[in-house]
C-alpha positions as a Markdown table, in Angstrom:
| # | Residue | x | y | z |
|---|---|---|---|---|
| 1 | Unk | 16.5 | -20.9 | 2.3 |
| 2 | Unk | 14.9 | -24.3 | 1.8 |
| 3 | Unk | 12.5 | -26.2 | 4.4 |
| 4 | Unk | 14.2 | -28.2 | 6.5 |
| 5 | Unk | 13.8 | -30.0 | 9.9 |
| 6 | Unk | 15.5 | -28.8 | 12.9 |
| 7 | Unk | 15.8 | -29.5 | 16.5 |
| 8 | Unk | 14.0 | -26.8 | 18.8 |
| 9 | Unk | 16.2 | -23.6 | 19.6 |
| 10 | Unk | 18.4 | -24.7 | 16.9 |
| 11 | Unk | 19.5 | -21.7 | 14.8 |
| 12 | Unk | 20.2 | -22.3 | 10.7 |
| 13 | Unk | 22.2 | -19.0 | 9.4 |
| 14 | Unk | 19.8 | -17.9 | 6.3 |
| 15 | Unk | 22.0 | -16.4 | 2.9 |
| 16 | Unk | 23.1 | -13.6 | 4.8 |
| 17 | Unk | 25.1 | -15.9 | 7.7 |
| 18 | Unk | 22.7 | -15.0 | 10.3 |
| 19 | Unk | 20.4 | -16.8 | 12.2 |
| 20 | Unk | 16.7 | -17.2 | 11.2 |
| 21 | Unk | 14.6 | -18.9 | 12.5 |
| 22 | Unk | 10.2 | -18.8 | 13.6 |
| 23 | Unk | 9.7 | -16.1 | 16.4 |
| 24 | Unk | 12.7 | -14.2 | 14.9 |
| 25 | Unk | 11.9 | -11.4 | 13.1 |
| 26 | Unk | 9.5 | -8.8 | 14.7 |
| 27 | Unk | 7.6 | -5.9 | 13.1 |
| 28 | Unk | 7.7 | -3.2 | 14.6 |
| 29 | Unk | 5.2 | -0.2 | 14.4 |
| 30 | Unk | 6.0 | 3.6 | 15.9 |
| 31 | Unk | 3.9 | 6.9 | 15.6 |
| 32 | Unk | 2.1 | 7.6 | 12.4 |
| 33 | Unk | 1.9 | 3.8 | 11.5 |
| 34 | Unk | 5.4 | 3.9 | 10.4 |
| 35 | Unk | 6.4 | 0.6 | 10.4 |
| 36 | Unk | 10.1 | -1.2 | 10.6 |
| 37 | Unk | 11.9 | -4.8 | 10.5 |
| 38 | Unk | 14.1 | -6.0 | 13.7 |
| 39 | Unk | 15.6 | -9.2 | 14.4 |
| 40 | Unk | 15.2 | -10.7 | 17.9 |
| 41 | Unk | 18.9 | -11.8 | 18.1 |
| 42 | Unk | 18.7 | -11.7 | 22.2 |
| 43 | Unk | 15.9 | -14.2 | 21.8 |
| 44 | Unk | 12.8 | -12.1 | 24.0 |
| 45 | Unk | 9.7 | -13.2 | 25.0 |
| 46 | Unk | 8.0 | -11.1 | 22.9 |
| 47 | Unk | 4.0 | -10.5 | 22.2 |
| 48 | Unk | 1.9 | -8.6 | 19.3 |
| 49 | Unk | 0.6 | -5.6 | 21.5 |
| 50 | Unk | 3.8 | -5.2 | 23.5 |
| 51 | Unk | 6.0 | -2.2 | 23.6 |
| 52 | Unk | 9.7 | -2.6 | 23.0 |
| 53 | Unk | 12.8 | -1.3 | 22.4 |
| 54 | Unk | 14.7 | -1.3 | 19.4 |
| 55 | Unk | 18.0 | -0.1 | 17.3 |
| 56 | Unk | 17.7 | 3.0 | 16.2 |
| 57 | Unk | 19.8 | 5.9 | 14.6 |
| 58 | Unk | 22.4 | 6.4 | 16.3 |
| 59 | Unk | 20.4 | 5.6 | 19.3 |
| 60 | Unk | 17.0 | 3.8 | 20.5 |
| 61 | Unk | 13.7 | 4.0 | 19.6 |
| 62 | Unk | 10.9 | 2.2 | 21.2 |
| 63 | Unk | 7.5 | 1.2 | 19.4 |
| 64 | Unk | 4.8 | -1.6 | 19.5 |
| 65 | Unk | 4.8 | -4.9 | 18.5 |
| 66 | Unk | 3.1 | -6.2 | 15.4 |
| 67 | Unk | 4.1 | -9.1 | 14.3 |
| 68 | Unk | 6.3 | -11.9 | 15.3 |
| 69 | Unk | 7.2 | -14.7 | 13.2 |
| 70 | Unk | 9.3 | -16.1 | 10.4 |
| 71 | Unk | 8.5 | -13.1 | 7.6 |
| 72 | Unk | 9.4 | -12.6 | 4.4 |
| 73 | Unk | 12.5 | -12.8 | 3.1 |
| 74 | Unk | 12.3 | -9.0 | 1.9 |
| 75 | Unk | 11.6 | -7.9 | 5.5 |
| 76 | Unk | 14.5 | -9.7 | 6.5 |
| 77 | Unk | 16.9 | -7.9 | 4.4 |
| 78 | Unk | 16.0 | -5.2 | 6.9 |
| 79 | Unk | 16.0 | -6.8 | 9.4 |
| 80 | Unk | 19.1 | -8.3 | 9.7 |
| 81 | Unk | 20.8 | -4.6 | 9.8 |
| 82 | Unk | 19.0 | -3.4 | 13.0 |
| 83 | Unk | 17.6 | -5.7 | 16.2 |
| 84 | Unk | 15.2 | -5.4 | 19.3 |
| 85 | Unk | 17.0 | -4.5 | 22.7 |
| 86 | Unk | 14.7 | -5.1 | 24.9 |
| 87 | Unk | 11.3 | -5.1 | 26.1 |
| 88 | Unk | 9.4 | -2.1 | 27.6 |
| 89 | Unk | 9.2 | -1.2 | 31.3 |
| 90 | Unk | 6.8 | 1.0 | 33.0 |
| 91 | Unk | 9.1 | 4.2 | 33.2 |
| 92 | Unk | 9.7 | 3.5 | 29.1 |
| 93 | Unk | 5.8 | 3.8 | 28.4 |
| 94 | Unk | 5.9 | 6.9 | 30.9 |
| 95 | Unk | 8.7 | 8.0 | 28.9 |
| 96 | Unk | 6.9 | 7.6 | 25.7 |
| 97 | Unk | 3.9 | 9.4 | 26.7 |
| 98 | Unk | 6.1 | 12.7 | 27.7 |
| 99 | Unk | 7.5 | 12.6 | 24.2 |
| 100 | Unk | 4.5 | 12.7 | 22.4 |
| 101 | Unk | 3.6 | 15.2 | 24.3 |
| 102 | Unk | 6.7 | 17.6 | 23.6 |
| 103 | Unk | 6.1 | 16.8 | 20.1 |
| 104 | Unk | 2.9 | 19.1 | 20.0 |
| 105 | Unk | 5.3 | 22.0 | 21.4 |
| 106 | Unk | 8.0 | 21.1 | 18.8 |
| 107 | Unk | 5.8 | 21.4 | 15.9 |
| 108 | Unk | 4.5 | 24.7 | 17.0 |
| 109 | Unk | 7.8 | 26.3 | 17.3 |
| 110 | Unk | 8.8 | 24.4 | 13.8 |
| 111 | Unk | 5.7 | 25.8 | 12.3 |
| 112 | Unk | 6.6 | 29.2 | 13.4 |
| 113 | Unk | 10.0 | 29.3 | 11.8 |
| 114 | Unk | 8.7 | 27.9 | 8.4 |
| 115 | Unk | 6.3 | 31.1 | 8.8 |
| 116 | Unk | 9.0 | 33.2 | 9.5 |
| 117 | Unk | 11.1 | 32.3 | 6.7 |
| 118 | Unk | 8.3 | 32.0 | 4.1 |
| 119 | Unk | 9.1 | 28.3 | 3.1 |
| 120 | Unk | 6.3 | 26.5 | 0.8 |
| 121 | Unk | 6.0 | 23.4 | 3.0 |
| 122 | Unk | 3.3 | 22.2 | 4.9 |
| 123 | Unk | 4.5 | 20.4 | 7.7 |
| 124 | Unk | 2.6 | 17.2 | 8.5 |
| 125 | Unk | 4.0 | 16.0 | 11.7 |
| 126 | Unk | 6.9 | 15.6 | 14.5 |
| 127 | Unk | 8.6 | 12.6 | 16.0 |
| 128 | Unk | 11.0 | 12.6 | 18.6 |
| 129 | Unk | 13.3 | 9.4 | 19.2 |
| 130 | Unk | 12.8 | 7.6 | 22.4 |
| 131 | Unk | 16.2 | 9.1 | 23.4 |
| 132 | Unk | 16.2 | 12.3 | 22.4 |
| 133 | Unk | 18.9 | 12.1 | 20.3 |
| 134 | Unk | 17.2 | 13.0 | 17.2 |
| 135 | Unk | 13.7 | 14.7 | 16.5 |
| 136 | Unk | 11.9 | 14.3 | 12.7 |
| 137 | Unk | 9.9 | 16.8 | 11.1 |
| 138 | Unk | 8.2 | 15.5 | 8.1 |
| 139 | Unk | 6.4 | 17.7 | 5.6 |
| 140 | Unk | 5.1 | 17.7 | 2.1 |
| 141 | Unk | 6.0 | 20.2 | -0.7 |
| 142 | Unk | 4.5 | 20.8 | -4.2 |
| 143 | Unk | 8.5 | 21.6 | -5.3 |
| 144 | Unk | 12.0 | 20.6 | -3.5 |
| 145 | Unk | 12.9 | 23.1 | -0.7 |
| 146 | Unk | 15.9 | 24.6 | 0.6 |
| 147 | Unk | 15.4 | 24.0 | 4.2 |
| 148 | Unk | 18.8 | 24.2 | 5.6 |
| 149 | Unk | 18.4 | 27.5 | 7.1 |
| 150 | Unk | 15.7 | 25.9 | 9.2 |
| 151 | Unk | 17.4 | 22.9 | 10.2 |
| 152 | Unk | 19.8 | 25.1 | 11.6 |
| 153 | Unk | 17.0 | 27.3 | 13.5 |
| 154 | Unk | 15.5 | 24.2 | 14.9 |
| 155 | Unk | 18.9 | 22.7 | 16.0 |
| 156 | Unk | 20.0 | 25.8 | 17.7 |
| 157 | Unk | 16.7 | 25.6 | 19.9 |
| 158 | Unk | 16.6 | 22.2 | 20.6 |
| 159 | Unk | 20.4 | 21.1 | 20.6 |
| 160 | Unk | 20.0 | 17.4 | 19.1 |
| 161 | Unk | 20.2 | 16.1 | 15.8 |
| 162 | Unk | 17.6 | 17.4 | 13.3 |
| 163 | Unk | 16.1 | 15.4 | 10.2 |
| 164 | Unk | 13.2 | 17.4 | 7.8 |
| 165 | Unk | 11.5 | 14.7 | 5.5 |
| 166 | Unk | 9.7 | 15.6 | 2.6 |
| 167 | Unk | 7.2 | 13.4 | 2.2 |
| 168 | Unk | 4.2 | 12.7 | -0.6 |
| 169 | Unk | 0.6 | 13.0 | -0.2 |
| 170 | Unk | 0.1 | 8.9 | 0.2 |
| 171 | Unk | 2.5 | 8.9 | 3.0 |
| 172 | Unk | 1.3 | 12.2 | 4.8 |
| 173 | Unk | -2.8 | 9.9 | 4.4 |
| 174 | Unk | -1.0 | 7.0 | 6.1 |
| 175 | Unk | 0.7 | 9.5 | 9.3 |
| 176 | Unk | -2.3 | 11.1 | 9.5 |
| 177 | Unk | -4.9 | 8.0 | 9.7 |
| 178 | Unk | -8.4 | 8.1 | 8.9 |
| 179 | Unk | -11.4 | 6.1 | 7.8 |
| 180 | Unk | -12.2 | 5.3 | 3.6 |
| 181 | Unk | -15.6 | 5.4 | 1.5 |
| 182 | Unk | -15.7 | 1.3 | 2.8 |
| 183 | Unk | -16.0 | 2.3 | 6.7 |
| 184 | Unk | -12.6 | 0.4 | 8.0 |
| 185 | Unk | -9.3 | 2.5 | 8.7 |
| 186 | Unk | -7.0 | 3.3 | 5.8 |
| 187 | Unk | -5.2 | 0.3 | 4.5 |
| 188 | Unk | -1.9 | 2.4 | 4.1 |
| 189 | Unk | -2.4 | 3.0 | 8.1 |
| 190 | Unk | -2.9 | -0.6 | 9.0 |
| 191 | Unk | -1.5 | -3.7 | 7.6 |
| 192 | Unk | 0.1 | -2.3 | 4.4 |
| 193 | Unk | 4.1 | -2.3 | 4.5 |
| 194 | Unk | 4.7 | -0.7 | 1.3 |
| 195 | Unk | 3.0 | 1.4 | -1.4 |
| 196 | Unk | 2.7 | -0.2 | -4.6 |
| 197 | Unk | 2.0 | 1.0 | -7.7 |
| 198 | Unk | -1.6 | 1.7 | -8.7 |
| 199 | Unk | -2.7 | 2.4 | -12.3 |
| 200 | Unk | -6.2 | 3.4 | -14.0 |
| 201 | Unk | -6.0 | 0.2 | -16.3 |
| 202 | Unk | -6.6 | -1.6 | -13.2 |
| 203 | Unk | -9.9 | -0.1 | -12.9 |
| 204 | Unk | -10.5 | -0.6 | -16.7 |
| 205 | Unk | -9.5 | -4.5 | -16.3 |
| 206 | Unk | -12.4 | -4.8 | -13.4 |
| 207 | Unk | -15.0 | -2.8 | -15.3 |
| 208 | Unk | -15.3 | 0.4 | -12.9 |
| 209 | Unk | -16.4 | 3.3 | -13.8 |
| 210 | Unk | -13.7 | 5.8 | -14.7 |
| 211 | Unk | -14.7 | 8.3 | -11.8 |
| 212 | Unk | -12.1 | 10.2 | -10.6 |
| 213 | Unk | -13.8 | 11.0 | -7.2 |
| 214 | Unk | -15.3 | 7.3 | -7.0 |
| 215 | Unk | -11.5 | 5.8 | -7.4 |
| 216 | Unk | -9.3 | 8.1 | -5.9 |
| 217 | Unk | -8.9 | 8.3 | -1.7 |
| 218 | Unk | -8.4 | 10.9 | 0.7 |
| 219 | Unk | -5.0 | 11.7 | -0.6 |
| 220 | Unk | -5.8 | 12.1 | -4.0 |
| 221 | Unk | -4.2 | 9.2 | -5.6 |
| 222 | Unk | -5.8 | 5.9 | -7.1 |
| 223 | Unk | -7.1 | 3.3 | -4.2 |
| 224 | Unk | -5.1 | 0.8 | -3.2 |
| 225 | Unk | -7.4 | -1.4 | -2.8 |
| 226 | Unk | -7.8 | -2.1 | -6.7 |
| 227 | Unk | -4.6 | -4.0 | -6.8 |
| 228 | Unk | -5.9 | -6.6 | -4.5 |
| 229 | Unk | -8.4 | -8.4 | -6.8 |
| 230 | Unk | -6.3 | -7.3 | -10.1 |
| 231 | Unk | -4.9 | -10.1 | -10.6 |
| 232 | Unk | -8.5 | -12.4 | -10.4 |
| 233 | Unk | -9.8 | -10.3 | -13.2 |
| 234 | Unk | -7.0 | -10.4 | -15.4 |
| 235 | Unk | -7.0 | -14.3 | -15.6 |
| 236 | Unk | -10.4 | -14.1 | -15.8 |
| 237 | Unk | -10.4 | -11.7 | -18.7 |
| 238 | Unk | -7.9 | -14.1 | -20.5 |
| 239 | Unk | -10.9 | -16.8 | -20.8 |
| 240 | Unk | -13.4 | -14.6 | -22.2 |
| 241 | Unk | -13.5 | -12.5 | -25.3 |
| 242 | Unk | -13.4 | -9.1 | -25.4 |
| 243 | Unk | -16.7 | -6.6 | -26.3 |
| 244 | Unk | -17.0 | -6.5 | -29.8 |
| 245 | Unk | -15.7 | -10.1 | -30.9 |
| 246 | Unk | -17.7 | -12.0 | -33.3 |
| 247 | Unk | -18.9 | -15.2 | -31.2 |
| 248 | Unk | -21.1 | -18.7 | -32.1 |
| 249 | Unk | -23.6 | -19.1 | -29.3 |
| 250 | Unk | -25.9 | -22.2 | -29.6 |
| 251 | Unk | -28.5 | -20.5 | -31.5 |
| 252 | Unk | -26.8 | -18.7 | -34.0 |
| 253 | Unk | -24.1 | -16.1 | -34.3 |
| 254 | Unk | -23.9 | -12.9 | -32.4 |
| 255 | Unk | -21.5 | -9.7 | -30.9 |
| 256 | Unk | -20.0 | -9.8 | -27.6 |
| 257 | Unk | -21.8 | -6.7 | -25.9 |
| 258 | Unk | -20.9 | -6.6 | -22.2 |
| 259 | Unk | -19.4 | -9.4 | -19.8 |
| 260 | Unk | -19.3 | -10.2 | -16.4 |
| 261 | Unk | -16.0 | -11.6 | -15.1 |
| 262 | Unk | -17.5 | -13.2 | -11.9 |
| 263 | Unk | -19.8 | -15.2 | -13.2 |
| 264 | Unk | -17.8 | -15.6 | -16.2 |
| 265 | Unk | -20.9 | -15.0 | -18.6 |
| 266 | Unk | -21.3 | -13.1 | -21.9 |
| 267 | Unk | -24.0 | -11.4 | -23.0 |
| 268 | Unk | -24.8 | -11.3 | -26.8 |
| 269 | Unk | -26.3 | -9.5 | -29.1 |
| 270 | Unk | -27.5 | -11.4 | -32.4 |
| 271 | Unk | -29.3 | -9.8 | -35.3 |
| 272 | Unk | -32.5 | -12.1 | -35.4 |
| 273 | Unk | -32.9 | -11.1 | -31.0 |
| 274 | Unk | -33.8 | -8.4 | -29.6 |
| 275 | Unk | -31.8 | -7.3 | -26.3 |
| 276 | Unk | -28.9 | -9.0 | -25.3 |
| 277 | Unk | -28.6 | -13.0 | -24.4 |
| 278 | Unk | -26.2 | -14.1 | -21.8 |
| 279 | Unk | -24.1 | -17.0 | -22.2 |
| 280 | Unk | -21.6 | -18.8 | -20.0 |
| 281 | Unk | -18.2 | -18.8 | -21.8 |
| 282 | Unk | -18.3 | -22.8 | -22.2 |
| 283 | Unk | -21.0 | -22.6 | -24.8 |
| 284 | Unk | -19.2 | -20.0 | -27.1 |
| 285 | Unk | -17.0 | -20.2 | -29.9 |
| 286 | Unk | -15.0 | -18.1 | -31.6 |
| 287 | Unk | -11.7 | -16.5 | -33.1 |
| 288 | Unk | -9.3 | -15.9 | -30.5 |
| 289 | Unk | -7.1 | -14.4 | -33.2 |
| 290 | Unk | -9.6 | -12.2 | -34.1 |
| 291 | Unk | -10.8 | -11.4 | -30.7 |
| 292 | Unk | -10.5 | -7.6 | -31.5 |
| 293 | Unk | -12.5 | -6.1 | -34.1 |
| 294 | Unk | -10.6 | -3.8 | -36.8 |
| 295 | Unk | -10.9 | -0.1 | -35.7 |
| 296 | Unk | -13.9 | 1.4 | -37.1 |
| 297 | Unk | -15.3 | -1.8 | -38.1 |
| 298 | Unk | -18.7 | -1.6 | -36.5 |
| 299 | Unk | -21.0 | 1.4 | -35.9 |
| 300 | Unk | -23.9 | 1.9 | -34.5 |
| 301 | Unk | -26.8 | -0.6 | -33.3 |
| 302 | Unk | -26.4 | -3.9 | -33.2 |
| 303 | Unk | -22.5 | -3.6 | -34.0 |
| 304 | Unk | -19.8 | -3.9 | -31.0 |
| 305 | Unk | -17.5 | -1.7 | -29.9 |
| 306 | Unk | -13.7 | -1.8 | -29.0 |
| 307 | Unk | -13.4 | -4.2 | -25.7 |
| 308 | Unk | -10.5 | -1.6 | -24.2 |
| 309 | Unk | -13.3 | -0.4 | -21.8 |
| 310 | Unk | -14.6 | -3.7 | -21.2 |
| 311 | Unk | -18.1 | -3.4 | -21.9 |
| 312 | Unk | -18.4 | -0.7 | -19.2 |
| 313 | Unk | -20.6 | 1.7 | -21.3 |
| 314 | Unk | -23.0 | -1.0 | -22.5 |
């Protein structure tokens, strides 16, 4: 939806015919950092830190306020579908509380039956919706399971609608919460909405070293975190050549042996030096056609190597 200038209070239905507009569209988190999109369609004074209530299945739910602003126009494809109802009162919060507290009782008697029944699942952990019309047991699996027998155990006992989500191991990190290797709590936990994917050339593009235990967090899977500067380095790497390349440095000609994308240096290695020189990119020359060296080409000292690892072993 373009820009454009409105009076106060005036709504402007967005692409989907409904009204959008700033202070619309709240985020919304529950337990285990489990986030969701609403639209504020009764127009409530609303506040990050606040507790509210919103549209839920086939019911209510009631979670804390995030955010509260324009969004995204992703989140409001979401948000659109579902809306706040209203804000929290004191017996709500006192209502909340008593839930959370069943829930340590519900996944006792849940864990008993997986026992019972010899399922391989691990269950993670329990939410029950603010209106008890529906409790969720999430879990984690190595293989798909065939859990309808227990659905029907668990319903039979507690005599609302039951829900068992199989979950993977990033999502059972971000329920469960914790601190990383950098001190602050897990990004997945906090302001994260979505996974996205993560890759090892990422780590390869920023010159890291190809650690398993350095790049991998508590749930076993790469770091997020090394998709937030990808993007830097890439464009980076694009102005300078890669290891190995055949360069012209103002006092002769030389092989690219190592680089540093920050700075946007190169350091060099000619045949009448010894070590390496370092260079910023401006005073280099060379063939960006040939960037790449032929496989096999050079060997041993004073030779480069191929740039896939970006000078990381030099």
């Amino acid at each position: 939806m373009p820009n454009e200038t409105r009076p106060p209070g005036q709504f402007v239905p967005d692409r989907d015919t409904l009204p959008r507009e700033e202070g619309n569209l709240v985020l919304v988190q529950f337990k285990g950092h489990r986030k969701g999109y609403y639209h504020n369609r009764r127009n409530l004074p609303l506040a990050v830190g606040q507790y509210c209530l919103v549209e839920a299945d086939r019911g209510r739910d009631m979670g804390r306020v995030n955010y509260v602003g324009p969004g995204k126009d992703e989140w409001w494809k979401l948000a659109t579908k579902q809306g706040v109802v209203q804000v929290a009162g004191a017996q709500d919060l006192a209502r909340l509380h008593d839930n959370r507290g069943d829930e340590w009782e519900f996944w006792d008697i849940c864990r008993e039956k997986i026992l019972a029944r010899k399922l391989k699942m691990n269950l993670v952990t329990v939410e029950r919706q603010f209106d008890h019309k529906k409790i969720t047991f999430y879990f984690t699996a190595e293989k798909r399971v065939d859990f309808r027998e227990l659905v029907r155990d668990l319903a039979g006992i507690f005599r609302t609608r039951i829900e068992l989500r199989q979950i993977g191991v990033r999502d059972e990190a971000r329920l469960k919460g914790g601190l990383g290797v950098c001190g602050r709590e897990f990004c997945c936990s906090t302001f994260l909405h979505e996974f996205v994917p993560v890759t090892l050339k990422m780590a390869k593009i920023q010159q890291l070293p190809l650690n398993p235990s350095k790049l991998s967090g508590p749930c076993g899977r790469l770091r997020c975190c090394l998709t937030y500067e990808n993007d830097v380095y890439r464009r980076a790497r694009k102005n300078l050549p890669r290891v190995g390349t055949s360069v012209f440095t103002p006092e002769g000609s030389g092989t690219v042996r190592k680089l540093d994308l920050l700075q946007e240096t190169v350091s060099v290695a000619s045949p009448d030096q010894e070590g390496l020189a370092e260079w910023p990119v401006e005073q280099l020359k060379w063939d960006e056609s040939r960037s790449l060296p032929e496989p096999g080409a050079f060997r041993g000292g004073g030779r480069g190597s191929n740039g896939s690892h970006g000078g990381g072993r030099h």
